[in-house]
C-alpha positions as CSV (number, residue, x, y, z in Angstrom):
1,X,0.0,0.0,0.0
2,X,3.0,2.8,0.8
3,X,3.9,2.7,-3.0
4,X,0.2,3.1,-4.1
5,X,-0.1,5.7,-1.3
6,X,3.0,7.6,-2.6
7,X,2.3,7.4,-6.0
8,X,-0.9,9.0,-5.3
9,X,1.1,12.3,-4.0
10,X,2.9,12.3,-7.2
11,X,-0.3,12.5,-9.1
12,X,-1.5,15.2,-7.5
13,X,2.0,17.1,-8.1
14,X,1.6,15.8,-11.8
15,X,-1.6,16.5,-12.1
16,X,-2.2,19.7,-10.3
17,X,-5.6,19.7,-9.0
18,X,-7.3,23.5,-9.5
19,X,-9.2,23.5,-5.3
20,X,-11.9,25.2,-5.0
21,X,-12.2,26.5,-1.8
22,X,-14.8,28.5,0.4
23,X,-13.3,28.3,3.7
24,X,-13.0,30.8,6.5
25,X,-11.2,33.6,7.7
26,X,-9.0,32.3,9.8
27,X,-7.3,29.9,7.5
28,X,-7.1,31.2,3.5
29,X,-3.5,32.1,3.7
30,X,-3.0,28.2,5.3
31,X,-4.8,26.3,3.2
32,X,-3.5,27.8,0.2
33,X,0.4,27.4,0.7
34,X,-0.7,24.0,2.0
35,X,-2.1,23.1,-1.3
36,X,0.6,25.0,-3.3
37,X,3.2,22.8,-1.1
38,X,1.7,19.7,-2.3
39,X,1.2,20.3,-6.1
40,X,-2.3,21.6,-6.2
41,X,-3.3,24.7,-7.1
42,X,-5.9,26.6,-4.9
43,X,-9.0,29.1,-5.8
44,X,-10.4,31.0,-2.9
45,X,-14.4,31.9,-4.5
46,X,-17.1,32.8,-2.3
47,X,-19.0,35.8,-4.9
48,X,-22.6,34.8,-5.6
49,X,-22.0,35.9,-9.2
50,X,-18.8,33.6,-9.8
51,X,-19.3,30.5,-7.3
52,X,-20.8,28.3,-9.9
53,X,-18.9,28.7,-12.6
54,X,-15.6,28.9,-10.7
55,X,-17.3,24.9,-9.4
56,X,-17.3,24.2,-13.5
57,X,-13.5,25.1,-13.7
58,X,-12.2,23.1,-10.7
59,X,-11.4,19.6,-10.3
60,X,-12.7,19.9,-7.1
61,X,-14.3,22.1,-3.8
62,X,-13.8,21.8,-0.4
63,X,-16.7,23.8,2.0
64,X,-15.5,24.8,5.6
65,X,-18.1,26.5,8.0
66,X,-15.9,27.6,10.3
67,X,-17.0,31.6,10.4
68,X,-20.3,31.2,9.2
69,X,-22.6,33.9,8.1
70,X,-25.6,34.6,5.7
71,X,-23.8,35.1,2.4
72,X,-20.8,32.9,3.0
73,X,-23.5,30.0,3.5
74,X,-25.3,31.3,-0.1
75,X,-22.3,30.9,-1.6
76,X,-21.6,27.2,-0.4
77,X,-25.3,26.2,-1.2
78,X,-24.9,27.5,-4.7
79,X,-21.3,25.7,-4.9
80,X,-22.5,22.7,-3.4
81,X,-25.3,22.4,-5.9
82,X,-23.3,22.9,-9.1
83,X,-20.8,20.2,-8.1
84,X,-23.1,17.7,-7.4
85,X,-25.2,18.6,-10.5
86,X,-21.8,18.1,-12.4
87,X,-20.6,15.1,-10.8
88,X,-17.9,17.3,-9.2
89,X,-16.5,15.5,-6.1
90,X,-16.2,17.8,-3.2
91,X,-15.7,18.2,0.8
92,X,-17.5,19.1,3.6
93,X,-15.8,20.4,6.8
94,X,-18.7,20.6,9.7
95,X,-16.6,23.1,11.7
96,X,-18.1,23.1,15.3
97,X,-20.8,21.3,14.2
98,X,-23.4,21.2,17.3
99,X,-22.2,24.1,19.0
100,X,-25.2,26.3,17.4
101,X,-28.8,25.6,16.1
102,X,-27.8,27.9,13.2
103,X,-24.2,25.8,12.2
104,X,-26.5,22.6,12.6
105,X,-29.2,23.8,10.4
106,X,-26.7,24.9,7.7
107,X,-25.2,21.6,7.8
108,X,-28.3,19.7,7.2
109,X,-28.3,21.9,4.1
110,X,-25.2,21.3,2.9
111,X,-25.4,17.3,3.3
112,X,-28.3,17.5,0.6
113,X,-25.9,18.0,-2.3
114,X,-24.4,14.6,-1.3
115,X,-20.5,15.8,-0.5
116,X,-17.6,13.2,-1.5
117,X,-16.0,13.1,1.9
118,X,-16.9,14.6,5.2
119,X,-13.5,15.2,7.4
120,X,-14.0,16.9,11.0
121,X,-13.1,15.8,14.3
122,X,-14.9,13.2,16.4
123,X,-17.4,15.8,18.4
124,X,-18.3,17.2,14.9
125,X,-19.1,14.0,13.1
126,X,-21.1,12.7,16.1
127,X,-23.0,15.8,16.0
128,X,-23.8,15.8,12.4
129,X,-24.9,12.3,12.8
130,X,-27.0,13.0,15.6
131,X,-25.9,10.6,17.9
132,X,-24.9,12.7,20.4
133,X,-25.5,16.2,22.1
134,X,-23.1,18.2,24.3
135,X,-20.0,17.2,23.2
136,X,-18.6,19.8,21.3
137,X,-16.2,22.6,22.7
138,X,-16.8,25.2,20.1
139,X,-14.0,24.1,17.5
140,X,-12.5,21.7,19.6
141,X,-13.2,18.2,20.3
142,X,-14.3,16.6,23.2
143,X,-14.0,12.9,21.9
144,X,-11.5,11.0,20.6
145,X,-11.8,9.1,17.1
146,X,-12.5,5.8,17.9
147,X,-15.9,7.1,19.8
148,X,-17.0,8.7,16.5
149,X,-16.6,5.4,14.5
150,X,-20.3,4.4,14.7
151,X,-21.5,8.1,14.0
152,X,-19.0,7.7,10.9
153,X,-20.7,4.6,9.8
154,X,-24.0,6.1,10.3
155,X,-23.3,9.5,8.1
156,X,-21.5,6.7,5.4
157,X,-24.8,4.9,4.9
158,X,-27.0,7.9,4.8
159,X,-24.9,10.2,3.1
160,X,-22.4,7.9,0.6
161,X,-20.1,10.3,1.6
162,X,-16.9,8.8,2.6
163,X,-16.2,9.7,6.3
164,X,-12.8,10.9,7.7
165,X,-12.2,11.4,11.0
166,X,-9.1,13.3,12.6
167,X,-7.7,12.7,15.9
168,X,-4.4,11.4,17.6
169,X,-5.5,8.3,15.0
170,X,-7.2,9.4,12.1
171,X,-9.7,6.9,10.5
172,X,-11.5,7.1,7.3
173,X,-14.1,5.1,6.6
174,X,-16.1,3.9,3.5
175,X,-18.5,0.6,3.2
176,X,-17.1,-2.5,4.5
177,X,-14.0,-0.4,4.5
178,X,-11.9,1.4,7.3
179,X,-8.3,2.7,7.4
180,X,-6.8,3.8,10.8
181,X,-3.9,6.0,10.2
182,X,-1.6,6.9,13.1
183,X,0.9,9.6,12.4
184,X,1.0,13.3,13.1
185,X,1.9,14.6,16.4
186,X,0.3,16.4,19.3
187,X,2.2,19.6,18.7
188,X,0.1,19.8,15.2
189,X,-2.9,20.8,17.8
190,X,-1.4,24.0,18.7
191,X,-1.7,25.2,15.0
192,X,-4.4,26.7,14.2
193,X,-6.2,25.3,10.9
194,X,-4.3,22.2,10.5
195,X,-7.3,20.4,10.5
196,X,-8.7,22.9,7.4
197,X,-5.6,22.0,5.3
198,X,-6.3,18.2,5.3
199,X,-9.7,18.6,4.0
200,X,-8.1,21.1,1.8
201,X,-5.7,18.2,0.9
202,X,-8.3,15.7,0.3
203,X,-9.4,18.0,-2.0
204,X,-6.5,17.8,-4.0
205,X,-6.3,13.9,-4.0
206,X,-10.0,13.1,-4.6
207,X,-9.6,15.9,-7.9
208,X,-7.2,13.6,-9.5
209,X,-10.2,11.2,-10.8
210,X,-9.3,8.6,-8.5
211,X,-12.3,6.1,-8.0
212,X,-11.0,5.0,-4.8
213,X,-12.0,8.4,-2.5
214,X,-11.8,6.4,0.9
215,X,-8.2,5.3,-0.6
216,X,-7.7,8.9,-2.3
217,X,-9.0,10.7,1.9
218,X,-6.2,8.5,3.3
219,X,-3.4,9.7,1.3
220,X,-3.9,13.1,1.9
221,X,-4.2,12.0,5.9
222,X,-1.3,10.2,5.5
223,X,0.6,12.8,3.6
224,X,-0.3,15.6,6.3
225,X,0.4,13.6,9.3
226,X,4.1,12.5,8.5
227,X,4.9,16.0,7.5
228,X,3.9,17.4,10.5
229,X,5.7,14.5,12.3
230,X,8.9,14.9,10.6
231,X,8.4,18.9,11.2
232,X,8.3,18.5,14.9
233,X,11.4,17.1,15.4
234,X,13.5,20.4,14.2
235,X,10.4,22.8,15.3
236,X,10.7,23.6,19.2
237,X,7.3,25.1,18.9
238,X,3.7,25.9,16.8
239,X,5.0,29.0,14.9
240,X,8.2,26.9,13.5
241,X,5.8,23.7,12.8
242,X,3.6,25.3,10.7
243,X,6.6,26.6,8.4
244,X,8.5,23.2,8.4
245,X,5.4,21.6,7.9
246,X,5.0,23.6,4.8
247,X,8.1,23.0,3.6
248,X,8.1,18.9,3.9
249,X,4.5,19.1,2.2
250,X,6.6,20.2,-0.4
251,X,10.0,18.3,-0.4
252,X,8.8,14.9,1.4
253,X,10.8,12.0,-0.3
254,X,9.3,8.5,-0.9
255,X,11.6,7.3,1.4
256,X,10.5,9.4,4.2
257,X,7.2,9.0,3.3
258,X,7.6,4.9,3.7
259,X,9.6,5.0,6.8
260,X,6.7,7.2,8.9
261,X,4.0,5.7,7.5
262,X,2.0,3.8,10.2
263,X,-1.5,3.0,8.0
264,X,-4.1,-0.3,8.6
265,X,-6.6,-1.3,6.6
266,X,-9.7,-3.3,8.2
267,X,-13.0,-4.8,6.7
268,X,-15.6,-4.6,9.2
């Protein structure tokens, strides 16, 4: 699987993926160099007038709700429609989903269109499932992964969108399918956005035309992890991760890439 894994990455540098992106504030400037550091090349759209056909251009979108408002949500509605009346694959990012009535509402929304992949932490995808109430700490969750695994299932079977979720292990699951993925490190947490850069990722990889999205979601997981675990170890704290990470997006050899990886694949 590492050589299949790594020759995904090179895909996405051959290939370069045009993101589509309506993502917040906060993390534009991130995201971007995150996908420019991996091959891809990123889009930041939200104008009513231009969302739609900016979704005809891309090979893919990515929708983050993390500061929400009125017109932002218009403008992910009207993306979110075009790409799955074109087939377009695209991903949802429930930021602090079940912290407000009015993020939970505009979720339900969204999960209409049908998304490609769904990637949040494990208090946001047990609150888009409904499983659970209470268990989010605005942005942050309260929960680790494996808890969320049967949530995950849940939203798989009623959505068909493949389910990713982040935490000390991430897991991504799809059907019978589920990869557990365990690299990355804690220090990653004190970054803000990180999490917004790997659904900005899995972007790029599902935008490749890669049938596989479940397989396509844990590449990107897998590429973000190691290169925020081999930027830790020269990065004595979040300001200097976030520019070594960067930098190993972009200059990650294959045999790095083999050597960190700690991926399993199970069929429940």
């Amino acid at each position: 699987m590492e050589k299949y894994l790594w020759n995904l990455i090179q895909s996405v540098r051959t290939a370069s993926p045009l993101v589509h992106n309506i993502t917040n504030y906060v993390v534009m400037n991130n995201t971007a160099n995150a996908l420019l550091s991996a091959g891809a090349s990123p889009v930041m759209a939200h104008a009513h007038a231009e969302v739609e056909d900016m979704v005809s251009i891309s090979s893919s979108l990515v929708i983050n709700i993390g500061t929400l408002d009125d017109y932002w949500f218009k403008s992910m509605e009207l993306a979110a429609n075009k790409a799955h009346s074109l087939g377009k694959p695209w991903v949802l990012d429930p930021v602090g989903a079940g912290a407000t009535a009015y993020r939970d509402e505009c979720l339900s929304r969204l999960l209409n269109f049908r998304p490609s992949v769904i990637r949040g932490n494990a208090s946001e995808i047990m609150a888009l499932a409904k499983v659970s109430t209470n268990i989010t700490k605005g942005v942050d969750s309260l929960n680790q992964s494996s808890e969320a695994i049967d949530a995950g299932r849940l939203l798989n079977r009623t959505t068909g969108s493949v389910v990713c979720i982040s935490g000390e292990t991430d897991i991504v699951l799809s059907g019978n399918e589920l990869y557990l993925i365990s690299n990355g490190h804690a220090l990653m947490q004190q970054v803000t956005g990180l999490g917004c850069s790997a659904s900005a990722l899995i972007g790029a990889f599902i935008g490749i035309g890669l049938a596989d999205q479940a397989l396509a979601t844990a590449a990107a997981m897998s590429l973000i992890g190691i290169a925020g675990q081999i930027a830790q170890e020269t990065a004595p704290g979040p300001g200097s991760l976030q520019t070594a990470l960067l930098d190993k997006l972009y200059n990650i050899t294959e045999h790095e890439f083999s050597g960190y990886l700690k991926i399993e694949k199970r069929h429940a």
